[in-house]
C-alpha positions as CSV (number, residue, x, y, z in Angstrom):
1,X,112.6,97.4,93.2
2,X,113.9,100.7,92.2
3,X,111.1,103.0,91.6
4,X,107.2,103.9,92.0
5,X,106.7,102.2,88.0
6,X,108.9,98.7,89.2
7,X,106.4,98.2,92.4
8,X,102.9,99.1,90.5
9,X,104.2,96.7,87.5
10,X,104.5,93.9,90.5
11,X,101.1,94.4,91.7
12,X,99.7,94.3,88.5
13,X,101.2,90.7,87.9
14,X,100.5,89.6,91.1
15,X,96.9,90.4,90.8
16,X,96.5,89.2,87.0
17,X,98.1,85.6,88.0
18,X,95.2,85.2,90.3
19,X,92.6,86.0,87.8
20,X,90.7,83.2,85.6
21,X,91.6,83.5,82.1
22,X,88.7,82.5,79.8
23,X,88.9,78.8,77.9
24,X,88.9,79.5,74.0
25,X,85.8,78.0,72.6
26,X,83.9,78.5,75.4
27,X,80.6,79.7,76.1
28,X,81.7,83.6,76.2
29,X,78.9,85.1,78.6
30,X,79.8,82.8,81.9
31,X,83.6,83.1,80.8
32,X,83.3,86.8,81.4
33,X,81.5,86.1,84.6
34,X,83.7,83.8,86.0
35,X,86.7,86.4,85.1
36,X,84.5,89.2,86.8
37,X,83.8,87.2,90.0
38,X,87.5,86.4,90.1
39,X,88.9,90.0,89.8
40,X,86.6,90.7,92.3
């Protein structure tokens, strides 16, 4: 990694794979809790 921007880019996809992503057509309210308790 050659800079600061390279290594926070990284982290970011690191910690966005390991989030839930909401199921399209699902019931929106507990999709958004499930994605909150996740990033959590």
């Amino acid at each position: 990694m050659a800079n600061r921007a390279e290594i926070l880019d990284g982290i970011v996809d690191v910690v966005l794979s390991e989030m839930c992503l909401p199921v399209a057509g699902g019931e929106r309210r507990a999709a958004i809790g499930k994605r909150a308790r996740s990033a959590r």
